[in-house]
C-alpha positions, 0 to 999 in steps of 0.5 A: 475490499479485495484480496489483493488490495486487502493483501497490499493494506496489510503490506504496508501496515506492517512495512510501515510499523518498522518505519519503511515504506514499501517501494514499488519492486517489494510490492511486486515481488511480495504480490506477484503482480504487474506495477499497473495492478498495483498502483490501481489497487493502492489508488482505490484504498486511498479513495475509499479513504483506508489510507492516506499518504502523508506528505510532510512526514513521508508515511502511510496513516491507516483508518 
């Protein structure tokens, strides 16, 4: 994992235990990266199967 994706994980996780799921713009600013960037690493977390969105309850499950 790198450092930004293990940076974005640990965003979320935590967003996520208070019942809110980061947007976009949150990401970038807490990042300081480009939305490309993090859309990329947020694709290969959820391909290396560390998170999962869940659709029906509109939330991040973690591994």
């Amino acid at each position: 994992m790198t450092d930004l994706e293990r940076k974005l994980y640990r965003i979320i996780y935590n967003m996520s235990r208070f019942r809110k799921n980061p947007t976009i713009d949150e990401l970038k600013r807490k990042t300081g990266r480009d939305e490309p960037t993090i859309r990329k690493a947020v694709r290969n977390l959820i391909t290396r199967n560390e998170i999962e969105w869940d659709k029906e309850k509109r939330e991040w499950r973690f591994k």
